[in-house]
C-alpha positions in Angstrom: -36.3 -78.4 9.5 -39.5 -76.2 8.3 -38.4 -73.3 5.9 -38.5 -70.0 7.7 -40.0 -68.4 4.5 -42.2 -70.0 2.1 -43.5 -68.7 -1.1 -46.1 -70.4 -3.4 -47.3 -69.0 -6.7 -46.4 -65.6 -6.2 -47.8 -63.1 -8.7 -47.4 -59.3 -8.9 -48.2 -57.1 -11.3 -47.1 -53.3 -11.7 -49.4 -51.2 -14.1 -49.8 -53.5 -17.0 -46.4 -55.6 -16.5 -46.5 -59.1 -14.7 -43.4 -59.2 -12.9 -43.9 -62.1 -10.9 -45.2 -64.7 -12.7 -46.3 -67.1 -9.6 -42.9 -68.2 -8.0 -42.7 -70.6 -5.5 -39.4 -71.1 -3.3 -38.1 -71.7 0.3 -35.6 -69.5 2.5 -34.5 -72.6 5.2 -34.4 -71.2 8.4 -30.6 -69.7 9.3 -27.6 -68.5 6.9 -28.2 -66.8 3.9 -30.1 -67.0 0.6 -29.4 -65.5 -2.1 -31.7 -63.9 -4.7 -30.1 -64.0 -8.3 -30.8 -63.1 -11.7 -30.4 -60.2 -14.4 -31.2 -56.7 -13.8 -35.0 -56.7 -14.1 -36.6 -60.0 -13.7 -38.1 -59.4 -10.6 -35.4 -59.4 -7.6 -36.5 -56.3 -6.2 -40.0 -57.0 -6.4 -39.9 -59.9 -4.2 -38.1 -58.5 -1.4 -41.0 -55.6 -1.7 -44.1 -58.1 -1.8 -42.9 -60.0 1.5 -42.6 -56.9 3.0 -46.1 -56.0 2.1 -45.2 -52.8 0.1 -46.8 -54.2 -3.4 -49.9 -55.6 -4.1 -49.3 -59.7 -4.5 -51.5 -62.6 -4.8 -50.4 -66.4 -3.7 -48.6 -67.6 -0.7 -46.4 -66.0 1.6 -45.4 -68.2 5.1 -43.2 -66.9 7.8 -42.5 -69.6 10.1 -45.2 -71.5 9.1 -47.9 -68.3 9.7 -49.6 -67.0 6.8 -48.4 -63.2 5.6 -49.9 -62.5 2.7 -52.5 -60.1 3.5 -50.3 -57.7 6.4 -49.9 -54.4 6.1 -46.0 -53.7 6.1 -46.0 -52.5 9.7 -47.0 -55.6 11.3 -44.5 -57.4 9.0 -42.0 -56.0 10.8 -43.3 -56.1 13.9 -43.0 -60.1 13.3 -39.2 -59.5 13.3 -38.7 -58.8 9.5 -36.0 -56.0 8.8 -35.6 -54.7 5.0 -32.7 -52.8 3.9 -33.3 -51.3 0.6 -31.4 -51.1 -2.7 -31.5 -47.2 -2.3 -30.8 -47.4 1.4 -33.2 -44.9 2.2 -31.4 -43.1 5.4 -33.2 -40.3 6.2 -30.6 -37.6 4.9 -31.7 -34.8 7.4 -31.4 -36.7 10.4 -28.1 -37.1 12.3 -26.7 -41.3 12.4 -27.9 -41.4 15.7 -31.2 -39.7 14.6 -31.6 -42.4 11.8 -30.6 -45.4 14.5 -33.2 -43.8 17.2 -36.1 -44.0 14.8 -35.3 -47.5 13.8 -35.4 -48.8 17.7 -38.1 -51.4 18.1 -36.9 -54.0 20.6 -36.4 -52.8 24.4 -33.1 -53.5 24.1 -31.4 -52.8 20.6 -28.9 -53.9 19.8 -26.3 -51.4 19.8 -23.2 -53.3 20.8 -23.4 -55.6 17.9 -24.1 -52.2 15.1 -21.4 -50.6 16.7 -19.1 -53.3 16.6 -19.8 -54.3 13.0 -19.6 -50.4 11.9 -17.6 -48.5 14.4 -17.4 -45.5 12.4 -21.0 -44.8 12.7 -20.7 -44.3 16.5 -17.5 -41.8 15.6 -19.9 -39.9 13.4 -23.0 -40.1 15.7 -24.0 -36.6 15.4 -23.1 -36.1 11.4 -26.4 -35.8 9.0 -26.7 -38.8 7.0 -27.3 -37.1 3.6 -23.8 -36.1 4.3 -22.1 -39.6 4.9 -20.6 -41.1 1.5 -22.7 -44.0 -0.1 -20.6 -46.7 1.7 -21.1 -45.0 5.0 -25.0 -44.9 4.1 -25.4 -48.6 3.0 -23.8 -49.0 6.7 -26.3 -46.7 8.4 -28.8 -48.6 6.4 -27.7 -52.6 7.6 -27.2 -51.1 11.1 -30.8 -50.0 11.4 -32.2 -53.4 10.5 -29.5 -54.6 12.7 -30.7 -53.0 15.8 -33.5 -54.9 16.4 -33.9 -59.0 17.0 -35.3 -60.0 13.6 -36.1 -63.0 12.4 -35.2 -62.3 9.1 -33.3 -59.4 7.0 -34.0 -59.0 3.7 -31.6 -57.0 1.8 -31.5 -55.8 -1.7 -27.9 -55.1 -3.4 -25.7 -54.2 -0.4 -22.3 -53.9 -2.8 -23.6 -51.6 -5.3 -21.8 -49.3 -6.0 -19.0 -49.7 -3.5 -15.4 -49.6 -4.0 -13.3 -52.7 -3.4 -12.3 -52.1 0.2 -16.2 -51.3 1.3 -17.3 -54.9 -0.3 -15.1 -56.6 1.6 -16.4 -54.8 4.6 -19.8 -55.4 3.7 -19.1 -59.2 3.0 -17.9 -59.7 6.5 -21.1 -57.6 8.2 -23.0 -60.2 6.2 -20.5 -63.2 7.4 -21.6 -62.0 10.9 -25.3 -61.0 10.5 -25.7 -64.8 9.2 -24.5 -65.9 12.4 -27.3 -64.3 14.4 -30.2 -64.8 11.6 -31.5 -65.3 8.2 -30.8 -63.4 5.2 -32.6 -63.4 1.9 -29.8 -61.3 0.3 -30.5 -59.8 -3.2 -26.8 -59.2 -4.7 -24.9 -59.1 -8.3 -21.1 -59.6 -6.8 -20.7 -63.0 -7.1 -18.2 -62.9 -5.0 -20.1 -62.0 -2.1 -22.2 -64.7 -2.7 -19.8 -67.2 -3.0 -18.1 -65.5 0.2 -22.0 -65.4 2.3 -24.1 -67.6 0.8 -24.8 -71.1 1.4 -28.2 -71.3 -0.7 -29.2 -69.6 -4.0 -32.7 -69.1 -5.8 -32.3 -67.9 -10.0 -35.4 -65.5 -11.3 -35.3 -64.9 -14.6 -38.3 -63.3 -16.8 -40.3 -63.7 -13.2 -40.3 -67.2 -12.8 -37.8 -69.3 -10.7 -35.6 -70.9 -13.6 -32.8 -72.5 -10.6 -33.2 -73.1 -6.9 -30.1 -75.3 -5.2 -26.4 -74.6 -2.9 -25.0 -71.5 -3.9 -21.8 -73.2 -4.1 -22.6 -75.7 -6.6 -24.4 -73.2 -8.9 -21.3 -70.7 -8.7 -19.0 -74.0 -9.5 -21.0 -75.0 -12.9 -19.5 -71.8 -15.1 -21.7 -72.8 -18.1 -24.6 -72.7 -16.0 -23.7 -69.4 -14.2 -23.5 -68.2 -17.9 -26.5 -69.3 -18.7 -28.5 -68.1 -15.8 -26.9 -64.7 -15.1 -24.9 -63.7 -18.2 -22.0 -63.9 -16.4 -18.7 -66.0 -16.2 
């Protein structure tokens, strides 16, 4: 099977720094990636140039179609959702304010949001800004939820979150996988070990480790070595 995402010789630079030092990697088609490596070598930034919100030179493929030079809006009009590391609700708006906004599709999806995160239908009419963070990182996987994507790409779902909220977010991800493809961006190894079934390693903006998740989270010394972890 053709990779669903494929990325050759990615650069970007911000200001003077060259955070992505021409990466090159594959997101197969179905399940979930995951994105790995220390804080600052370039995670972020990669979820932000396929989703056109950073200047970036190389290759960028969606389903075999070449990317590279969209503007962000007809990104996601190809069926790519983003949920950022800040989630980004719009803190004014009510839940079902933020969810309105985010409908593209004719028929969104709201069955499938509302059975993943029934609270958010229980607090329909409460402002977002108001909702705690776990209730926001919710609001924010729901919205990308809503629509038929192709892919998700989301950036650190966990942080932050107590105990009981990762586990709930680890089994929204368990079930989002099901329906598409995730390149997931997340520190909780345990998540990953939980979601993931493939796993690409930045570090210093190059890609030092692509393989199975599972058989890079088995090799302790490597995890170690990789992600100063373990």
């Amino acid at each position: 099977m053709p990779p669903l995402v494929s990325v050759q010789d990615l650069h970007v630079y911000l200001g003077e720094s060259h955070i992505l030092q021409g990466i090159s990697f594959d997101v197969p088609d179905g399940g979930v990636t995951a994105l790995l490596g220390r804080n600052g070598v370039g995670k972020t930034t990669t979820l932000r140039a396929l989703m056109g919100l950073v200047d970036r030179r190389g290759g960028i493929e969606l389903a075999g179609d070449d990317i590279r030079g969209l503007r962000t809006h007809r990104i996601v009009r190809l069926g790519v959702g983003y949920v950022p590391e800040d989630r980004d609700v719009f803190s004014a708006l009510t839940v079902d304010e933020n969810l309105r906004l985010a409908e593209r599709d004719a028929r969104p999806r709201y069955d499938l949001v509302y059975d993943l995160f029934p609270e958010l239908r229980t607090r329909g009419r409460q402002a977002a800004g108001t909702l705690s963070g776990g209730q926001q990182q919710m609001l924010a996987i729901a919205r990308a939820l809503l629509n038929d994507n192709r892919l998700l790409l989301i950036d650190e779902p966990t942080k932050g979150l107590s105990p009981l909220l990762v586990t709930e977010v680890a089994r929204a991800l368990e079930r989002v996988s099901e329906l598409t493809t995730v390149l997931l961006v997340e520190q909780n190894l345990g998540v990953v070990q939980r979601v993931a079934r493939d796993a690409v390693v930045l570090d210093t903006g190059r890609v030092v480790h692509v393989g199975p998740a599972a058989g890079l989270l088995e090799d302790k010394p490597l995890v170690h070595r990789l992600l100063g972890v373990g």
